[in-house]
C-alpha positions in Angstrom: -29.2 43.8 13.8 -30.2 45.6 10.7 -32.9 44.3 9.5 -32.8 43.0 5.8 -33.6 45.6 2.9 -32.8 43.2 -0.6 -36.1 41.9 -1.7 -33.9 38.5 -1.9 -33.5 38.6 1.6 -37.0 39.8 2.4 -38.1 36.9 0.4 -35.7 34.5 2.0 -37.2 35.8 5.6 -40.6 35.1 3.7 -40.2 31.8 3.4 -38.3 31.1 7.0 -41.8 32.6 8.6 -43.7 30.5 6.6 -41.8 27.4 7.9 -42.4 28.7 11.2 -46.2 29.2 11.0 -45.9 32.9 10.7 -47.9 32.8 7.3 -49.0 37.1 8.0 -45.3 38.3 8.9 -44.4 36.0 5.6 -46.9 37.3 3.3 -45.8 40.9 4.7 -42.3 40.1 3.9 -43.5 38.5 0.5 -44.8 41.8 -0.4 -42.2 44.0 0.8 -39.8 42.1 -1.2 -42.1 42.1 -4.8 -42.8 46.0 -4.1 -38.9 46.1 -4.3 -38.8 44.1 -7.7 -41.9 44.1 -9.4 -42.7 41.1 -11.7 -39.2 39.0 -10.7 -40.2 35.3 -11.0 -38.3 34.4 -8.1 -40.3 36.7 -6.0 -43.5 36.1 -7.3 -43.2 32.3 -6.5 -42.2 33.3 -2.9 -45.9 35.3 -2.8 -47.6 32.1 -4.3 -46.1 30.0 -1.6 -47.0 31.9 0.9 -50.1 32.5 -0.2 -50.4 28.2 -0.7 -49.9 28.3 3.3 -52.2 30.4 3.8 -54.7 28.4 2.0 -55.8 31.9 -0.2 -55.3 29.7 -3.6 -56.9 32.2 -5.8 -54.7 34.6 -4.8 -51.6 32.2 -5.0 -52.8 31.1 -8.4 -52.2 34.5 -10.0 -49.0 34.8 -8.4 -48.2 31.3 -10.0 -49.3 32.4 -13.4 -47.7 35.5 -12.9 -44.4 34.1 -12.1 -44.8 31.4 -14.9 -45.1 34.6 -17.8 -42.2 36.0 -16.5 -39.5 32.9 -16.2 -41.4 30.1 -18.2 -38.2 27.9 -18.1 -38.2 28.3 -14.2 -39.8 25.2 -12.2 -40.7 26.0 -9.2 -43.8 28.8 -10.4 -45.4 25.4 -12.3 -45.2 23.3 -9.7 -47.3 26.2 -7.5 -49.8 26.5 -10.4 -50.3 22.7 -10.4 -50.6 23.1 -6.6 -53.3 25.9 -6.5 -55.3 24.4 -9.4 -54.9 21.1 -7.4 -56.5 22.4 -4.6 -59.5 24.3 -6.8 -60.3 21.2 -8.0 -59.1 21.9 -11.4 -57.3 18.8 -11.7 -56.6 18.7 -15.2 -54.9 21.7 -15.6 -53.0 21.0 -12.2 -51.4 17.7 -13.9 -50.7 19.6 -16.7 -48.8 21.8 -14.8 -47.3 19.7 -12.6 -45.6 17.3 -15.4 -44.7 20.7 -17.0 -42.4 21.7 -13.9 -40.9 17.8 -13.3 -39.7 18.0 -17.7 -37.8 20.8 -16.5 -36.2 19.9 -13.4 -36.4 15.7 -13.9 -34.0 15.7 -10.9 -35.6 17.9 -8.5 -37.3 16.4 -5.5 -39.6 19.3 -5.2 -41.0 18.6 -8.6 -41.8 15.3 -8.4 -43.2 15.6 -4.8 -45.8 18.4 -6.2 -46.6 16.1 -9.2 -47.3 13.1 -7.5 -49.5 15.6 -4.4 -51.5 16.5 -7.6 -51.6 13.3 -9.5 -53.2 11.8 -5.3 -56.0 14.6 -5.7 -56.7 13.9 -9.7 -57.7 10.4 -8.3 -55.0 8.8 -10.4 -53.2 6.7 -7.7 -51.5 4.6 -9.6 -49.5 7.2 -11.2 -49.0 8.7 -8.3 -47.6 6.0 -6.3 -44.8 5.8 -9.5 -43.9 9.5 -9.2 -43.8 9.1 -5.5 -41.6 6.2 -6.1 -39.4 8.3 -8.2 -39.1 11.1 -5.1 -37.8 8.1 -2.5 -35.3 7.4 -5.1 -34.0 11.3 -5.4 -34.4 11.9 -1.4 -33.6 8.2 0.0 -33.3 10.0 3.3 -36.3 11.9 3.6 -39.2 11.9 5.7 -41.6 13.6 4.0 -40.9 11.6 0.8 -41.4 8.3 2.4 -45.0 9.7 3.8 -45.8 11.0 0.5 -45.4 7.3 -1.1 -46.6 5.3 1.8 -50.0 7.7 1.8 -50.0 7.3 -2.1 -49.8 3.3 -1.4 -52.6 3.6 1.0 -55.2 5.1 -1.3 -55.0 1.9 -3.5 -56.8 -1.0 -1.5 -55.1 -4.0 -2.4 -52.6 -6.0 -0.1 -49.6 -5.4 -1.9 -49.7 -1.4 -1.8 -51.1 -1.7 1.9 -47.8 -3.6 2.7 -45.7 -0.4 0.3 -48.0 1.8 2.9 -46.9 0.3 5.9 -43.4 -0.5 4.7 -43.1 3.5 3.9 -44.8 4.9 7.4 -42.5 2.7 9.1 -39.5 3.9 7.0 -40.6 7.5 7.8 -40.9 6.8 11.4 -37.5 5.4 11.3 -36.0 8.4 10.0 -38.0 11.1 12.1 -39.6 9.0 14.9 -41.4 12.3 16.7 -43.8 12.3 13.3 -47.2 13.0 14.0 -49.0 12.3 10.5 -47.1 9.3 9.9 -48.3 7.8 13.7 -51.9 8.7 12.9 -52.0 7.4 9.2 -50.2 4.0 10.0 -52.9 3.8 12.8 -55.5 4.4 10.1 -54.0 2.2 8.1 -54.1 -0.4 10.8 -58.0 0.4 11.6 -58.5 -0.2 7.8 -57.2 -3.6 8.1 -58.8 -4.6 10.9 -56.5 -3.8 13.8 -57.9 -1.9 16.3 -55.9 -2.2 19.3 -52.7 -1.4 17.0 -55.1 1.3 15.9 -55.7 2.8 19.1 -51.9 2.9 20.4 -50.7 4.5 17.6 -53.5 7.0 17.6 -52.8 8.0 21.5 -49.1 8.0 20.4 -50.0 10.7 17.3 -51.9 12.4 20.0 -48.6 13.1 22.5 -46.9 14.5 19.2 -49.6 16.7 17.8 -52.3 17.4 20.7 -54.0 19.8 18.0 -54.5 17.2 15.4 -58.0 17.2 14.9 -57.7 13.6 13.1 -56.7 11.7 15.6 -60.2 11.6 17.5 -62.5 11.3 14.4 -60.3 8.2 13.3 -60.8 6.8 17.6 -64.2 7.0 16.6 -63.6 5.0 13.9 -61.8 1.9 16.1 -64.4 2.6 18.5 -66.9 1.6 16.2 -64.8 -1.2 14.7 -64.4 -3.1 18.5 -68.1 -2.2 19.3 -69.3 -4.3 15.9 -66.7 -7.2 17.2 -68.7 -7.2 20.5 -71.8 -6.9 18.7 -71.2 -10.3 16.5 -69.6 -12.3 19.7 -72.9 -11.3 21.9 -74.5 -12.5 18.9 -72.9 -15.9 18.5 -73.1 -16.4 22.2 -76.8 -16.1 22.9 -77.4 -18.5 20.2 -75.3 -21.1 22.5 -76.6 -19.8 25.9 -80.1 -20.1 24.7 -79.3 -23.5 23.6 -77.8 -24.8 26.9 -80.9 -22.9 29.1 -83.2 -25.0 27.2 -82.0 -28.3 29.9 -81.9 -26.2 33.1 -81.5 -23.7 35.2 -77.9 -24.8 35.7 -77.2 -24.9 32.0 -78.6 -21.7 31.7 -75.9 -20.4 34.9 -73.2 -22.5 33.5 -73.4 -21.0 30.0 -74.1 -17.5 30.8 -71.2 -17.7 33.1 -69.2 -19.1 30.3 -70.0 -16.1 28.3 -69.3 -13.6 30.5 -65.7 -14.9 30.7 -65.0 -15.2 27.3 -66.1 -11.6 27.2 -63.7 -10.4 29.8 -60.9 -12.3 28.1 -61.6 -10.7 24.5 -61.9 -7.7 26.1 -59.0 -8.2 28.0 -56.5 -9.5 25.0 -57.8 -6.9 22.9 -56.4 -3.9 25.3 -53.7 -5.9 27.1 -51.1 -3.7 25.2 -52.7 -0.4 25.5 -50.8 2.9 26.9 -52.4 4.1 30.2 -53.1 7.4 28.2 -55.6 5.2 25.8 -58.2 5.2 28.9 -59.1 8.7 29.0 -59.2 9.5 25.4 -61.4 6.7 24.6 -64.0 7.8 27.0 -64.2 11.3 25.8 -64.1 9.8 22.2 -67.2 7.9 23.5 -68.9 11.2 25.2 -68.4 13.2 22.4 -69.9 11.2 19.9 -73.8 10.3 20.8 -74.7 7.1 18.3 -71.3 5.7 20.1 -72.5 6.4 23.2 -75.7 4.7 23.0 -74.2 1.8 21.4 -71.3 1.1 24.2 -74.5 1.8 26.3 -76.4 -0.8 25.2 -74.0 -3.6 24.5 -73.2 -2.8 28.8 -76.8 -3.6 29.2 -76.6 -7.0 27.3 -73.9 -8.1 29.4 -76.1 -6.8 32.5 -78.7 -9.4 30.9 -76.4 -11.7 31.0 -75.7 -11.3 34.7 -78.8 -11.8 35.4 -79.4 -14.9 33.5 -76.2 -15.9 35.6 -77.9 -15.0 39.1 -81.6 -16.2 38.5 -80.7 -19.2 36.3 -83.6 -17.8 34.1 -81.8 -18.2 30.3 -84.7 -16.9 28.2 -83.8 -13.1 29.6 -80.9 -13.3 27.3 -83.5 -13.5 24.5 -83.5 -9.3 25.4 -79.6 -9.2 24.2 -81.3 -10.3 20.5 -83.3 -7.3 20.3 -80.5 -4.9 21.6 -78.3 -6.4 18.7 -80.7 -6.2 16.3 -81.7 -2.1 17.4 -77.6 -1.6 17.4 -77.2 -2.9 14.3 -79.8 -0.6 12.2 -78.3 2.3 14.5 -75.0 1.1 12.9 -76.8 1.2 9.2 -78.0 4.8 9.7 -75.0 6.3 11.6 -72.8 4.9 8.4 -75.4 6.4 5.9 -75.8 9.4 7.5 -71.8 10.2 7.6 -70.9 8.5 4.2 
């Protein structure tokens, strides 16, 4: 097969590596293609794409601007400006760009995707959520442009745009159900609003899809620490009424301890009852890996040791010992969420 010698098919290979991941063969072909037609719009927008994959936004910036100077009343080199300067933090300019490329092309999906990407990082999420909107209505049947509104919906806290969120994962889910980002960011979404178990399945089902995604075991961490404060507030409650009920007896003190220990193992239980078999072993290295986690699970495994105790000797003051754990957990708690904030 002859390989192809028009600088429009060198760019067209150009961007069919990019797709594939092959950003160095693309930006080879990029180049190939430019060298062929210097200063061509077209071609210089295929260099700044590539050159926005391969996260070299300098670079891709001056391609952009390049490529606007030539063709100014072509869309796609603003909408790779207002991408670049998006990602350099110059978020101004990148809106300014942006709404420049969706006034020339007010029906192009492309454009108003870029726009509402930049309008997200600007910090303007209300606008971005409308433009986003706007790109569901031109691509009903897209993927990517129901995970563009749904994680637009998510950066605004209140209930109604977390429902638009969920509504929009679950929409993009529908359509390509083998979608890593959307499984992982509905499972964040889940962990925000207190749903850990949810949390945790969709995680380990993000994790079968994309086993490099380094996201998925930061946000475990993140359930993790959500069930361990859960724990942490039961144990709490608990040895208020076991202290209580030791004050009689030794039998009270059996009885409630007892008591406690199988409300614990029922929490426990309904919290993980629906959990994939694959949640086990990624929890544990999720637990491993992070230290202030490990001591945590640690201790709360010696308050229910306390408790064991208090249930064998009859002896309810030793539950007095789960206070100070608690107490030592929950500044560890404080500093660990400083310290990463």
């Amino acid at each position: 097969m002859t390989p192809p010698t028009s600088p429009f098919d060198l760019a067209l290979r150009a961007e069919q590596l990019g797709q594939l991941g092959r950003v160095e063969d693309a930006e080879r072909a990029a180049r190939e293609a430019l060298a062929l037609e210097p200063g061509d719009p077209r071609l210089l927008g295929t260099l700044s794409s590539t050159m926005l994959l391969a996260e070299r936004y300098d670079e891709g910036l001056a391609a952009a601007e390049a490529a606007c100077a030539a063709g100014p009343q072509l869309e796609r080199p603003h909408r790779l400006r207002a991408l670049h300067l998006s990602m350099l933090g110059r978020h101004a300019e990148a809106v300014e760009a942006g709404y420049a490329s969706v006034t020339l092309e007010p029906e192009e999906p492309a454009a108003a995707h870029g726009y509402a990407k930049v309008l997200q990082r600007a910090g303007r999420t209300a606008d971005a959520v409308r433009v986003a909107r706007r790109v569901v209505e031109l691509e009903p049947d897209s993927a990517s442009a129901h995970l563009l509104l749904a994680d637009c919906a998510s950066d605004l806290r209140d209930r109604a745009h977390r429902d638009l969120a969920r509504q929009e994962y679950e929409a993009t889910l529908r359509i390509d159900p083998e979608n890593a980002a959307a499984r992982h960011d509905l499972a964040l979404l889940d962990a925000r609003t207190r749903r850990p178990a949810q949390a945790l399945a969709g995680l380990i089902a993000a994790g079968r899809l994309d086993p490099t995604m380094p996201e998925v075991m930061r946000t475990v961490v993140v359930v993790l620490w959500q069930l361990s404060w859960r724990l942490r507030m039961w144990l709490f409650v608990a040895t208020l009424f076991t202290l209580g009920a030791s004050l009689s007896s030794a039998t009270g003190a059996r009885v409630s301890a007892g008591i406690v220990l199988v409300l614990t193992a029922a929490l426990v239980w309904w919290t993980t009852r629906d959990l994939p078999r694959q949640t086990w072993p990624v929890v544990r290295r999720a637990v491993r890996t992070d230290r202030p986690l490990t001591v945590t699970y640690a201790a709360l495994a010696l308050c229910l040791l306390l408790y064991l105790g208090a249930l064998a000797s009859g002896f309810g003051v030793m539950v007095t010992g789960v206070w100070v754990i608690l107490i030592a957990l929950g500044w560890l708690a404080l500093g660990v969420r400083a310290f990463r904030r």
